[in-house]
C-alpha angles and dihedrals in degrees: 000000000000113000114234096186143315139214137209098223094170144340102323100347120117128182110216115195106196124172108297101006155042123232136169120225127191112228120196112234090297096124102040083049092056129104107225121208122196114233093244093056096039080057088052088048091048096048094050081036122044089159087068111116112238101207122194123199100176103113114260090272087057093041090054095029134100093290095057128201135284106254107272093006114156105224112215120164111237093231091060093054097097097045093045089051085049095042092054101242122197094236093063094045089095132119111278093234091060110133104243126184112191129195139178129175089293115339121279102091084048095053088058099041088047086062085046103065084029077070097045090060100270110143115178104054130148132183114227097233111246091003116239088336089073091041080059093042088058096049089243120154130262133190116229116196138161126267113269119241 
């Protein structure tokens, strides 16, 4: 399924337009829980920052795809979340007060990943507003590069 875009229409409820069809999906407070960053001021942390982890949660087609990564940026699909925080990746042995800015298409996927590691003990995460759409939107670069192998 590629997700062509989603909506917050109320309190928890998402539509979700795939190819070929449109869902809706509940989503437990996780949107209404998330701190939102607009694209401009996440630029401005990454630039006093550069520590700061760039995670992002598109799904590898998205990651490689037209719309191209932020520099540095860690792509984790957002439905492997869960297993990789279980399995102990490297990437979330960090310290739970890492600064971590996550982004998806738009938001929404972010929003929910962001409680997910909220709930995993992170402490200091941010969702980039609007996703790489917004990044777009404020003429900020991004890196294309092609799948690894």
């Amino acid at each position: 399924m590629f997700l062509k875009w989603a909506k917050v229409v109320g309190l928890g409820i998402v539509v979700l337009a795939a190819t070929g069809y449109v869902t809706l999906q509940y989503v437990p407070p996780a949107i209404a829980n998330a701190a939102f960053i607009s694209a401009i001021d996440a630029n401005k942390i990454l630039t006093s920052h550069p520590d700061t982890l760039v995670l992002d949660v598109r799904t590898p087609g998205e990651y490689y795809g037209e719309l191209g990564h932020l520099k540095d940026a860690v792509n984790i699909d957002y439905w492997q979340i869960p297993t990789a925080l279980k399995a102990g990746s490297p990437i979330f042995d960090l310290p739970k007060s890492t600064q971590i800015l996550i982004h998806c298409h738009t938001d929404v996927r972010a929003s929910i990943a962001s409680r997910t590691l909220k709930s995993a003990g992170f402490n200091n995460i941010s969702v980039i507003d609007d996703g790489i759409v917004g990044w777009h939107k404020a003429k900020l670069p991004v890196v294309y590069s092609p799948p690894r192998n």
